[in-house]
ROLUM-490064 format. One record per residue: residue in three letters; chain; x, y, z of N, C-alpha, C in turn. Coordinates in Angstrom, 3 decimals. Layout:
% residues N
<atom res="ala" chain="A" n_xx="X" n_yy="Y" n_zz="Z" ca_xx="X" ca_yy="Y" ca_zz="Z" c_xx="X" c_yy="Y" c_zz="Z"/>
...
% end
This chain:
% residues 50
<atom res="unk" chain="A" n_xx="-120.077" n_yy="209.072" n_zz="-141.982" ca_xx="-120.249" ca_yy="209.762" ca_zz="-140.733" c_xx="-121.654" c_yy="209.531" c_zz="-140.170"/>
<atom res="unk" chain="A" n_xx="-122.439" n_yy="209.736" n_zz="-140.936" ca_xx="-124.230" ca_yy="209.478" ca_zz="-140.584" c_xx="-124.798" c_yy="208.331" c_zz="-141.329"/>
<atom res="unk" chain="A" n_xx="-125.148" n_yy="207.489" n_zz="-140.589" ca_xx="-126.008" ca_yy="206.276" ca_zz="-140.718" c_xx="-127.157" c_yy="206.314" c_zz="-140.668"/>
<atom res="unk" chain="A" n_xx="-127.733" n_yy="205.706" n_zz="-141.955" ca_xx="-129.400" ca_yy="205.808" ca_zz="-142.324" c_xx="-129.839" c_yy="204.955" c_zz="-141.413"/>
<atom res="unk" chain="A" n_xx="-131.497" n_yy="205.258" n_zz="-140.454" ca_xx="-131.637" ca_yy="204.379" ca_zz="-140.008" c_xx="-132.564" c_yy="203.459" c_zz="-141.155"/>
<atom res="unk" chain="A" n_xx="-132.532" n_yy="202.181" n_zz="-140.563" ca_xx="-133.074" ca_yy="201.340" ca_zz="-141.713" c_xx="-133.989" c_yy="200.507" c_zz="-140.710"/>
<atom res="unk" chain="A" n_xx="-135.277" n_yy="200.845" n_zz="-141.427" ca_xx="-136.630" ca_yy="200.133" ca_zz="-140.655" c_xx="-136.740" c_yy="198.617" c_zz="-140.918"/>
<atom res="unk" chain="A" n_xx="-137.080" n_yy="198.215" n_zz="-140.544" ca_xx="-137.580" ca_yy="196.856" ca_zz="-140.395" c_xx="-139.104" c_yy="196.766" c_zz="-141.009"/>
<atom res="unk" chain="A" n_xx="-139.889" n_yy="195.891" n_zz="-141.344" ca_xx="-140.920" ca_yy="195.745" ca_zz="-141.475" c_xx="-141.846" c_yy="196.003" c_zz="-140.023"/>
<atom res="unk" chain="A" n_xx="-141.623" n_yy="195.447" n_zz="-138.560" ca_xx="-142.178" ca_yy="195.242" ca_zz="-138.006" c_xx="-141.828" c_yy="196.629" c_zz="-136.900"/>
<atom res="unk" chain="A" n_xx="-141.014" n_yy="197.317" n_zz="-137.486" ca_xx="-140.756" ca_yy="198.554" ca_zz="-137.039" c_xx="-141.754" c_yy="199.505" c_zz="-137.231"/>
<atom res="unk" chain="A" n_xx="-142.805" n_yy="199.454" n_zz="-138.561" ca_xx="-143.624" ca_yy="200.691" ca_zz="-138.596" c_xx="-145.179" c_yy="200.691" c_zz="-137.892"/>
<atom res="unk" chain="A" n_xx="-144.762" n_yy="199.182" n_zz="-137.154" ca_xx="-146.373" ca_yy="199.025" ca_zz="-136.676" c_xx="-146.661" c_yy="200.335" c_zz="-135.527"/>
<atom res="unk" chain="A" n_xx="-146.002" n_yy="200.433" n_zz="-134.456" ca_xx="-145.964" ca_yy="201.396" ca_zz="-133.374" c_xx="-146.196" c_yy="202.673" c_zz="-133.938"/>
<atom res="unk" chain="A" n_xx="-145.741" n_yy="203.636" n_zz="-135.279" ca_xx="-146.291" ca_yy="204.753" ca_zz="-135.469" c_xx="-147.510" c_yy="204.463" c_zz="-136.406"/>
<atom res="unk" chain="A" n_xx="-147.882" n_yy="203.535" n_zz="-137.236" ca_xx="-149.350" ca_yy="203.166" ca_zz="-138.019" c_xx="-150.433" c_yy="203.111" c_zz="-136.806"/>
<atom res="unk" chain="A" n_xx="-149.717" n_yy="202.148" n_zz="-135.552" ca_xx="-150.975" ca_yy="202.185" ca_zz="-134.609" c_xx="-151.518" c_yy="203.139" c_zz="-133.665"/>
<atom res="unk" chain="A" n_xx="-150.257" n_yy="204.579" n_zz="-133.955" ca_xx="-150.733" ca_yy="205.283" ca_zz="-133.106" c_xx="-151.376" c_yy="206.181" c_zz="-133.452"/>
<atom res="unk" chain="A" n_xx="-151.118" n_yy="206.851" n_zz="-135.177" ca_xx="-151.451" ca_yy="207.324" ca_zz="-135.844" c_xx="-153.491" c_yy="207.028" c_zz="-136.039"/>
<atom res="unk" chain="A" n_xx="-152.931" n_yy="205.822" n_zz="-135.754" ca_xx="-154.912" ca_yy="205.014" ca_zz="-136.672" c_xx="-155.512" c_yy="205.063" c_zz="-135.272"/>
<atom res="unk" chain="A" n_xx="-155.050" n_yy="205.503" n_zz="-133.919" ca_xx="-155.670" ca_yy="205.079" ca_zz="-132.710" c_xx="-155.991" c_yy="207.146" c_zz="-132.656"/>
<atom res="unk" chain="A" n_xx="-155.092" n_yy="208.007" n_zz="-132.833" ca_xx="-155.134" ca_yy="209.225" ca_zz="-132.809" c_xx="-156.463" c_yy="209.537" c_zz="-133.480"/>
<atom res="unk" chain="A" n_xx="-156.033" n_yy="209.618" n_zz="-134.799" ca_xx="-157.366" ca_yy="209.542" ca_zz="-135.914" c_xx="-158.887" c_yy="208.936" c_zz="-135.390"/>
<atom res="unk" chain="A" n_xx="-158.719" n_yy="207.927" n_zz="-134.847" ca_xx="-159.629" ca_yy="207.144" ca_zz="-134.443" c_xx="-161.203" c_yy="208.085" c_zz="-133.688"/>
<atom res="unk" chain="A" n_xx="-160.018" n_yy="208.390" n_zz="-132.618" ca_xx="-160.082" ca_yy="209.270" ca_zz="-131.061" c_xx="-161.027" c_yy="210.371" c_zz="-131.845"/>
<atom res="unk" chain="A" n_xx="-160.240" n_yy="211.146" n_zz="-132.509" ca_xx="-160.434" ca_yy="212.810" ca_zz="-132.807" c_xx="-161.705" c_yy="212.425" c_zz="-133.439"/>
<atom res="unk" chain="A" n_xx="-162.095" n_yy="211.526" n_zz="-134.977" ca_xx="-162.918" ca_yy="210.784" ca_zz="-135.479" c_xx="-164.194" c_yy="211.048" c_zz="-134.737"/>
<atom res="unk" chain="A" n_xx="-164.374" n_yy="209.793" n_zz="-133.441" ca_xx="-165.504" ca_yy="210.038" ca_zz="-132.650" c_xx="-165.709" c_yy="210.836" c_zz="-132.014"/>
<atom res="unk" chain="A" n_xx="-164.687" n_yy="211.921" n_zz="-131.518" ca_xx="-165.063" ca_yy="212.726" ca_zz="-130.734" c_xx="-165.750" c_yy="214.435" c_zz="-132.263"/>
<atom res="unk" chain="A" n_xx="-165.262" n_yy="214.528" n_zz="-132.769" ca_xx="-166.085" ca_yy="215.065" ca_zz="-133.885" c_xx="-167.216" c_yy="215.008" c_zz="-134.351"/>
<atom res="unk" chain="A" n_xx="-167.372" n_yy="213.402" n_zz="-134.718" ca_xx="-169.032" ca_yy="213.215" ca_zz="-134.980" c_xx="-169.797" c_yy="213.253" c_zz="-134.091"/>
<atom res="unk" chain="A" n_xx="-169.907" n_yy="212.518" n_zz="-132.890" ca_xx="-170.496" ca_yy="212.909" ca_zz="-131.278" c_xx="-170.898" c_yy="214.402" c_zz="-131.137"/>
<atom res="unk" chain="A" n_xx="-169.893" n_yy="215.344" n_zz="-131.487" ca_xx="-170.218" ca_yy="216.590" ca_zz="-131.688" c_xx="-171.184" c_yy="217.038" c_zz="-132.378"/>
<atom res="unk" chain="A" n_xx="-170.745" n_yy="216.530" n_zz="-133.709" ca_xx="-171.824" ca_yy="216.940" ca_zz="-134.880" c_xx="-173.394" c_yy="216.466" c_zz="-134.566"/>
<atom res="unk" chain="A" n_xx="-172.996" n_yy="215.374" n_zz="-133.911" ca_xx="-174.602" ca_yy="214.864" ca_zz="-134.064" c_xx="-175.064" c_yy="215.072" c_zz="-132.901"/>
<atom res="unk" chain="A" n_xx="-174.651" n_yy="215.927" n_zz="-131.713" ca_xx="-175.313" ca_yy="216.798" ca_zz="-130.853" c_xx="-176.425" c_yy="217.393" c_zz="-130.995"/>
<atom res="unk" chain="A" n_xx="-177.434" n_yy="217.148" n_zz="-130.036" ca_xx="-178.835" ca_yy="217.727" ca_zz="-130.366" c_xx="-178.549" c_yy="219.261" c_zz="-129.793"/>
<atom res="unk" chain="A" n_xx="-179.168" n_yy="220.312" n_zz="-130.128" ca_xx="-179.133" ca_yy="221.628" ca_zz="-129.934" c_xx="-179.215" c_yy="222.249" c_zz="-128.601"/>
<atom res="unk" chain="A" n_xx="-180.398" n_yy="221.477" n_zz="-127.840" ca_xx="-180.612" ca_yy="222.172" ca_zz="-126.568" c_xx="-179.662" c_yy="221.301" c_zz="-125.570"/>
<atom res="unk" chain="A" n_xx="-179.329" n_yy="220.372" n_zz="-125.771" ca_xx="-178.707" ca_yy="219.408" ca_zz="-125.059" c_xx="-176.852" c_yy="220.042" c_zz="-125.314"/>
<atom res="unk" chain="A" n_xx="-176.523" n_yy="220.849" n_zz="-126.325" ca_xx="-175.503" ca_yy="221.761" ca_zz="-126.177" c_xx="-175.810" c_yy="222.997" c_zz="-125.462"/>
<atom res="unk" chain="A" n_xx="-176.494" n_yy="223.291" n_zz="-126.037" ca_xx="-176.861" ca_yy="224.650" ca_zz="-125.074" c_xx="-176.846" c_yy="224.633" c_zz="-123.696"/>
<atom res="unk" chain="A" n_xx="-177.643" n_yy="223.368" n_zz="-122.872" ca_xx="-177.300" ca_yy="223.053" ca_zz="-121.720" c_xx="-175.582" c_yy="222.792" c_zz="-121.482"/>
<atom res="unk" chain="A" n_xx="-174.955" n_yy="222.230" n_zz="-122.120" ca_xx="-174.021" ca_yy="222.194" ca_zz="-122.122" c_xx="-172.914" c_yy="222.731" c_zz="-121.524"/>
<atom res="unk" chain="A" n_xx="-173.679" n_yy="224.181" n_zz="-122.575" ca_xx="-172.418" ca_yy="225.322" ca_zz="-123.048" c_xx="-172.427" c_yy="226.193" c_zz="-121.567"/>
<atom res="unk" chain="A" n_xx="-173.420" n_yy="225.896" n_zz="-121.089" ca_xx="-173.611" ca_yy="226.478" ca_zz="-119.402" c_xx="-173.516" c_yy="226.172" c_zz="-118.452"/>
<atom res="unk" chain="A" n_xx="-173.117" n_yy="225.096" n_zz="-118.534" ca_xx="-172.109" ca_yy="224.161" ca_zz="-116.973" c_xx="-171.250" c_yy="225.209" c_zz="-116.842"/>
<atom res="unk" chain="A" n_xx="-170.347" n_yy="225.934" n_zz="-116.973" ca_xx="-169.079" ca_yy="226.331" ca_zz="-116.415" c_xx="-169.537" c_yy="227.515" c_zz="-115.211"/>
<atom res="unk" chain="A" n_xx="-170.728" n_yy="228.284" n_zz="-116.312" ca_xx="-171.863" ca_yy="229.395" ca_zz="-115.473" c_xx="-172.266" c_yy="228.678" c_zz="-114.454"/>
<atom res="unk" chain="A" n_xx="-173.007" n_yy="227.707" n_zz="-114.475" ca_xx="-173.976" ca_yy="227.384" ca_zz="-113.466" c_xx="-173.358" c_yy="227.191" c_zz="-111.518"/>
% end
């Protein structure tokens, strides 16, 4: 009644590349964060006020 689907080799590239492009993304946008200088957030954090 139900048929396994059955991958191909060249089938798993599209979720590996989106996966490693996701990761990627979040990755730099994290460290960029981290390595934020203090007052240069603080200015930051007050755009929405200003």
């Amino acid at each position: 009644m139900y048929k396994r689907i059955i991958y191909e080799n060249w089938h798993l590239v599209v979720p590996v590349l989106s996966f490693a492009t996701t990761v990627l993304v979040f990755g730099i946008m994290t460290v960029r964060g981290m390595l934020l200088r203090k007052d240069k957030a603080a200015r930051m954090s007050n755009l929405p006020l200003e």
